[in-house]
N, C-alpha and C positions, 0 to 999 in steps of 0.2 A: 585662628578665629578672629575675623573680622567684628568689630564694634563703632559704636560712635565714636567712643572715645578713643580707640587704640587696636592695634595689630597682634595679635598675642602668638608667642610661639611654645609648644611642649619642647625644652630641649629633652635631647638624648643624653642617657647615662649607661655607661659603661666605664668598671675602675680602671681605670690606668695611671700610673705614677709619671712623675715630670723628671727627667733629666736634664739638669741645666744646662749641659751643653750639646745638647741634645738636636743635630740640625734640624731636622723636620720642626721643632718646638721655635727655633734661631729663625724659620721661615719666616713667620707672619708677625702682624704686630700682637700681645695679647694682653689680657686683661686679668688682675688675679685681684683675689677676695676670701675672706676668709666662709666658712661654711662646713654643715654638718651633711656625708652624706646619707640616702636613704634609711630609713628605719631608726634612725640616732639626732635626739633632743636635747640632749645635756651639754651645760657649755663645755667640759672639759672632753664631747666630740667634735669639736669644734678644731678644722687644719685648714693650712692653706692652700687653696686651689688656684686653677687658672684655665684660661677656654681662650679661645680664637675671638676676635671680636662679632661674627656671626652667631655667637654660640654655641659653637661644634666644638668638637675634642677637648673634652673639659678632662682634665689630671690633677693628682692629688701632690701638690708642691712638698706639704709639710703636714705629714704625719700627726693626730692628736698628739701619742705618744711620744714626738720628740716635742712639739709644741708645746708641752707642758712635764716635762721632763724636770725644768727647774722647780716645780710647783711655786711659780711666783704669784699667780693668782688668776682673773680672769680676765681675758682680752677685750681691750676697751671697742665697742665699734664703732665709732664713729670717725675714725682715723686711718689713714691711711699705713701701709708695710710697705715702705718702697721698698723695691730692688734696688739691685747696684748696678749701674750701666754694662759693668760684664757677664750681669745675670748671676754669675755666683752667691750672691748674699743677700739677706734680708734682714731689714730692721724691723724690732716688733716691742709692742708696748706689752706687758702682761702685770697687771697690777702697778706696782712701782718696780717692776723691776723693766729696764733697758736693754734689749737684748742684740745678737747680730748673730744670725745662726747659718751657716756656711754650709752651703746645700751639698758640697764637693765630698767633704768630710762628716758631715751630720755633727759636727761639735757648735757648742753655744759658747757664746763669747759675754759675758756679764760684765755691760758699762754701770759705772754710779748712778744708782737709783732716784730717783723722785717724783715728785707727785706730779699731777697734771701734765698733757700730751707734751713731749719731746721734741716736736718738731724735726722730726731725721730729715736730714738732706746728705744727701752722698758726694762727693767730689768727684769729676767727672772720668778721672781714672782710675776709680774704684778700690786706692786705697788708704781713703781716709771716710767717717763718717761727723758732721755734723749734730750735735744734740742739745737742747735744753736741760739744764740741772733744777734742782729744786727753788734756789734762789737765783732764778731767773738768768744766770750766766753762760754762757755757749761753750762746749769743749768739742774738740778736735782729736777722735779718735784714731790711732794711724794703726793700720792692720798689719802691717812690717814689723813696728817695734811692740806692738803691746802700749803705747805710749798713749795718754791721755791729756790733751791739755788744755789748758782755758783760754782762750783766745781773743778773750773783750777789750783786755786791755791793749789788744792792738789796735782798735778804733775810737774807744771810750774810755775815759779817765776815770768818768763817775760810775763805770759800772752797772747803766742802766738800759734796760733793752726791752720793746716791749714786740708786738709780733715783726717777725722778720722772715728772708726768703734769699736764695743764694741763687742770684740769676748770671744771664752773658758765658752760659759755659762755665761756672764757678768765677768768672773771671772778677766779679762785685756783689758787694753783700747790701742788702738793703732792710732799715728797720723803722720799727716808727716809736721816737718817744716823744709824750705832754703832745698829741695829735701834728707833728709834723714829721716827716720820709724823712732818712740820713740815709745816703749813697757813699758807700765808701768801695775803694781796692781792695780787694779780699787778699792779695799778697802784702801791700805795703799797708795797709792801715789808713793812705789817707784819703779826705772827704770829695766826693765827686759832684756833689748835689745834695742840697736841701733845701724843700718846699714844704706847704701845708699840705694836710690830708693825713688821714689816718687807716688802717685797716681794720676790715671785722673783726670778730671774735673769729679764731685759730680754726676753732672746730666751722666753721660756715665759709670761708675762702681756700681755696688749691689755687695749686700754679697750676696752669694748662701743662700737658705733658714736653713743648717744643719751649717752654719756660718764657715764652711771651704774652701771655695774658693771665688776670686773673679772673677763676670764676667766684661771684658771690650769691651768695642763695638765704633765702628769709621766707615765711610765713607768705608771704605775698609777690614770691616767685623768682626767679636767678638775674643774671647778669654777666655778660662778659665786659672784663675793663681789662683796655691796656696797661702794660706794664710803665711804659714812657710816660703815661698820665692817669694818674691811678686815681683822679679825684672827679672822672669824666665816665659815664656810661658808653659801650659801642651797641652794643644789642641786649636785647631783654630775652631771657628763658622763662618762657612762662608757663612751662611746664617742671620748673624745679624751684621745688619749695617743702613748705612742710617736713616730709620726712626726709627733706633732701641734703643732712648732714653726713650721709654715707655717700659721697659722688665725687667724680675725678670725668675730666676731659681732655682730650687731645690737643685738638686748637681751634682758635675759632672759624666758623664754614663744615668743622665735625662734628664729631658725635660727643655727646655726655652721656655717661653709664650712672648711675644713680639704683640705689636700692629700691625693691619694690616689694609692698605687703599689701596685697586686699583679700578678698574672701574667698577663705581655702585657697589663694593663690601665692607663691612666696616666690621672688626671682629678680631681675635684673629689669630695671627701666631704660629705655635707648632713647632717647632724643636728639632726631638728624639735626646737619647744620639748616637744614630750612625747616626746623620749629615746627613742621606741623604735624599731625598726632603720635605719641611717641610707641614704640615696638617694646612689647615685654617679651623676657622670656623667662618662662614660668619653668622653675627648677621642680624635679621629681620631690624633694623634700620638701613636705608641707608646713612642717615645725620651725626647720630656722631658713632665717634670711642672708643671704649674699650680703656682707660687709664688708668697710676696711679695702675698698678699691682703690687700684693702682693700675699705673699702664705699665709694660717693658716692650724691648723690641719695638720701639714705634721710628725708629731711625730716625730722631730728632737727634 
């Protein structure tokens, strides 16, 4: 359906489950979120899905019933569930609890708990995962040993960190405390750069999926900013804002996927890299909305 505003499409539903390694699924890049399907309102119908970036062959990643299996509580939306670059795993927030649930085995893996988003980042050989603890500290989960460890004090004496981002391939860790960037070596600890500038709030900036830009989104519409100068605008999205807390993108000249609600319509917002009006795809469930977007398979 063609509009002023926007291109709208009915995707298609039909169940099918996700095999992680699954080649037909290994083809293309895609896109996953959490979501209820048809006829089901309740958060704890709430799994994780995933579809093709066109919106075709949407499959059910992660079952309600294992997604709340721990009964840790309810999934936050506004955040993302990354995978792990070899597609086996997923990180998820559910209440306070921390999770990593191994698509291979169906077993959950329960990190140290605590409040507010976690910020998961995964290491680029899939087995280690990065996390936020409750008082603000970073640990270092390694899938091998079962082992957990705190890892600040490899960069920071005083122990203090405030939002941060694991870019270069894991190769550097970058955070911002009292509004200035520390760039450090994420093997050795030491400092590679520090300037002014500060990042958003957690929940309103994503790394682009190829880990060179950041998007940022406000009330009065997005932004992409380079990672090399994070204190400088490259292009404005002025189609992401508002409810645009639930969104992930590729890279810049791509697409951004963003949540969409309007009336009786509940689905996915697409905004090309040339900004102009953006393509919804209007999911068969009327009740809940596509959240908690991530990308995999993007060959970055």
């Amino acid at each position: 359906k063609e509009s002023k505003w926007s291109t709208s499409y009915e995707v298609h539903y039909e169940y099918q489950t996700e095999v992680w390694d699954d080649p037909d699924v290994l083809s293309t890049p895609r896109v996953q979120f959490t979501w209820a399907k048809p006829g089901l309102s309740d958060y704890d119908d709430m799994g994780i899905w995933s579809m093709r970036l066109d919106g075709s062959d949407i499959r059910e990643v992660v079952s309600p019933e294992l997604l709340y299996s721990t009964e840790g509580g309810v999934i936050q939306t506004s955040w993302s569930m990354p995978r792990s670059p070899n597609n086996r795993y997923v990180a998820v927030k559910l209440g306070k609890q921390n999770l990593i649930i191994d698509l291979k085995t169906k077993k959950i893996i329960e990190l140290t708990r605590s409040m507010g988003w976690p910020s998961f980042q995964w290491l680029p050989d899939s087995g280690s995962l990065l996390y936020r603890t409750s008082k603000g500290a970073i640990k270092q989960y390694h899938l091998a040993t079962g082992k957990d460890d705190f890892i600040g004090p490899r960069f920071r004496d005083d122990g203090i960190w405030g939002h941060w981002f694991l870019l270069d391939g894991g190769r550097v860790i970058t955070m911002e405390v009292f509004n200035e960037i520390f760039t450090y070596d994420f093997a050795s600890g030491e400092l590679l750069d520090k300037r002014p500038g500060s990042f958003d709030s957690k929940s309103r900036q994503r790394l682009s999926a190829d880990g060179k830009y950041y998007i940022k989104a406000s009330s009065r519409g997005g932004s992409w900013i380079s990672v090399d100068d994070p204190n400088s605008v490259i292009q404005k999205i002025p189609h992401l804002g508002g409810g645009g807390e639930s969104f992930a993108g590729m890279t810049l000249g791509q697409r951004v996927f963003s949540s969409y609600s309007g009336k009786d319509r509940q689905g996915i917002e697409v905004i090309d890299g040339d900004l102009t009006k953006p393509s919804n795809f209007i999911f068969p469930n009327r009740k809940r909305v596509p959240r908690n977007i991530s990308f995999y398979n993007t060959g970055y």
